[in-house]
C-alpha positions as CSV (number, residue, x, y, z in Angstrom):
1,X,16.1,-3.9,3.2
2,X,12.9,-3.2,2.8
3,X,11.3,-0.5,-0.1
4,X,7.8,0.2,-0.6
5,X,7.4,1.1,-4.0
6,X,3.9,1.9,-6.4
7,X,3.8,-0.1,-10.0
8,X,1.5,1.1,-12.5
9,X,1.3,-1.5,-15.5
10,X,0.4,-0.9,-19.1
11,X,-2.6,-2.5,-20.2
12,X,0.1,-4.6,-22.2
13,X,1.9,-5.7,-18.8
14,X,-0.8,-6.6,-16.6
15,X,-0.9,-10.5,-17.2
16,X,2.9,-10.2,-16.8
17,X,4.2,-12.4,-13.6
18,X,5.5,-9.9,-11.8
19,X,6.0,-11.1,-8.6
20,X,7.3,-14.2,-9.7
21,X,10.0,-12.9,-11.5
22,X,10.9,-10.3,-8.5
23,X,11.3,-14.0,-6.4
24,X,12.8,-16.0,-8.6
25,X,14.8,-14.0,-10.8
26,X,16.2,-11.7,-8.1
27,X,15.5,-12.9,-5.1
28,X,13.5,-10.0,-4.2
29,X,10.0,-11.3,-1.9
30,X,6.8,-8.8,-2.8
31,X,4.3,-7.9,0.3
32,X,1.5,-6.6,-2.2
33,X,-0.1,-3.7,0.4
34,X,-3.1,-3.0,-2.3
35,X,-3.6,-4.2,-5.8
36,X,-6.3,-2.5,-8.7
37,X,-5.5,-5.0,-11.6
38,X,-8.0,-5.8,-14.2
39,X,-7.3,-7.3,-17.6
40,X,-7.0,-5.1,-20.8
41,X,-7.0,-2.1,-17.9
42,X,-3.9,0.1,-16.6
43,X,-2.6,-1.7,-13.2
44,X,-1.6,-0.2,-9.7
45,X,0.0,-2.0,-7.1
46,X,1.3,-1.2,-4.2
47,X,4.0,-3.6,-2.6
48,X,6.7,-3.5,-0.4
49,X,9.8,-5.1,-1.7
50,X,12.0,-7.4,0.7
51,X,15.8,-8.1,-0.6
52,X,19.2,-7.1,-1.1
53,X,19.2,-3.3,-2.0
54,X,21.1,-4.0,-4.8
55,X,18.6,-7.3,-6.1
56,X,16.1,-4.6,-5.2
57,X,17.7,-1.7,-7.3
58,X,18.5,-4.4,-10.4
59,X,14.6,-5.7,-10.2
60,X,13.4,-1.9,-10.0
61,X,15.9,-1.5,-13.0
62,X,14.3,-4.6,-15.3
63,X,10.1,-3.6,-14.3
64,X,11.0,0.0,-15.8
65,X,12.6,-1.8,-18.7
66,X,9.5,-3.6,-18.7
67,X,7.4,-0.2,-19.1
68,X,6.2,-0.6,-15.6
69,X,5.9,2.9,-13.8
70,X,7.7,2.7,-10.3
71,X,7.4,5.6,-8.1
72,X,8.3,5.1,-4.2
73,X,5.2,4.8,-2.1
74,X,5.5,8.5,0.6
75,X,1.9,8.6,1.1
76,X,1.0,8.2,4.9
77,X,-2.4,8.2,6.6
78,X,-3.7,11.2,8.4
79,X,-6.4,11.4,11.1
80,X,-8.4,14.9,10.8
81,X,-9.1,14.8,14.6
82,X,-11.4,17.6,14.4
83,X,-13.5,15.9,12.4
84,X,-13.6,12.1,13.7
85,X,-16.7,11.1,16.2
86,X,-14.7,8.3,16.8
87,X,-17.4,5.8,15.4
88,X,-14.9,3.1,15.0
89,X,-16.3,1.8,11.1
90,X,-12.3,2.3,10.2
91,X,-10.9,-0.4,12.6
92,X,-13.3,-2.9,10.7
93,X,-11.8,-2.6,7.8
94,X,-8.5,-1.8,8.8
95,X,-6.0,-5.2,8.3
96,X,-2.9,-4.3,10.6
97,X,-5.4,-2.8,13.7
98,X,-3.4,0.5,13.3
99,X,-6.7,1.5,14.0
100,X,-8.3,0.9,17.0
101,X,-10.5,2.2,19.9
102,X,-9.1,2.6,23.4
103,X,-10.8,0.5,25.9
104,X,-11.7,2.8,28.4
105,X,-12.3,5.9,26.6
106,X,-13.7,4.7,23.1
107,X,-11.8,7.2,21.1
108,X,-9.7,6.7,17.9
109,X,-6.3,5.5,18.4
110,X,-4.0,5.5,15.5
111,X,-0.3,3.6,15.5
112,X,1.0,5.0,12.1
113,X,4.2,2.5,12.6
114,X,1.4,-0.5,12.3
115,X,-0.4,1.1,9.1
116,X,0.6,-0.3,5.3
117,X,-1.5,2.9,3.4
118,X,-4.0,0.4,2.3
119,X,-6.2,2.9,2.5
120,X,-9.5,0.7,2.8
121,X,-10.2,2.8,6.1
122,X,-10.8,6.5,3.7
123,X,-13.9,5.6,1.7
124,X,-15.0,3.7,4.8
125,X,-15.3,6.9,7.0
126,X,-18.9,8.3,7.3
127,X,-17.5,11.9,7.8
128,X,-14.6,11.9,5.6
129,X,-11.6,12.5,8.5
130,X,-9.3,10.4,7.3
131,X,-7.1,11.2,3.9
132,X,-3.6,10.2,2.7
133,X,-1.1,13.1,2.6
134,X,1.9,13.2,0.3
């Protein structure tokens, strides 16, 4: 099973091995999508968790014991089309090619089943067309 899941870590928690522990104390593997970790900070991660739902529920169960915040990750990426020129700066940046330009045409294509919410492409868009929607 696969659950994509946000962690935000207490300043306390942030040197804490995290991933580690998901592997070797539950058997749980940790994709991290997008990490903001700095020492003596608050943490954010983004990771999608790979395992048995229940190792996955029990390892969710022991990070909130921790004092790690775990939300599930419902954001998606959406394309303002109205407002895209279709200058092709996102696919740059963008690490699974979810964006891309179409050969032939040169516009914007999008495949949202490729796309991890990184989110690297949003700050990267000269006219601001591309957000995240809850």
């Amino acid at each position: 099973m696969k659950k994509r899941v946000t962690l935000t870590f207490p300043r306390r928690a942030v040197q804490m091995p995290v991933t580690y522990r998901l592997a070797k104390d539950f058997n749980v593997a940790a994709n991290i999508i997008r990490a903001q970790v700095a020492p003596n900070q608050v943490g954010k991660l983004v990771v999608e968790l790979l395992g048995d739902i229940d190792e996955i529920g029990a390892a969710l169960e022991w990070m909130e014991s921790q004092n790690i915040q775990v939300s599930l990750a419902s954001r998606e990426i959406v394309i303002d089309e109205q407002l895209c020129v279709d200058c092709g700066l996102c696919t740059g940046v963008c690490p699974t090619q979810a964006l891309t330009l179409h050969p032939q045409t040169a516009q914007l294509q999008f495949a949202r089943s490729h796309c991890v919410v990184c989110e690297q492409c949003i700050p990267t868009c000269p006219v601001q067309a591309i957000a995240t929607n809850f």
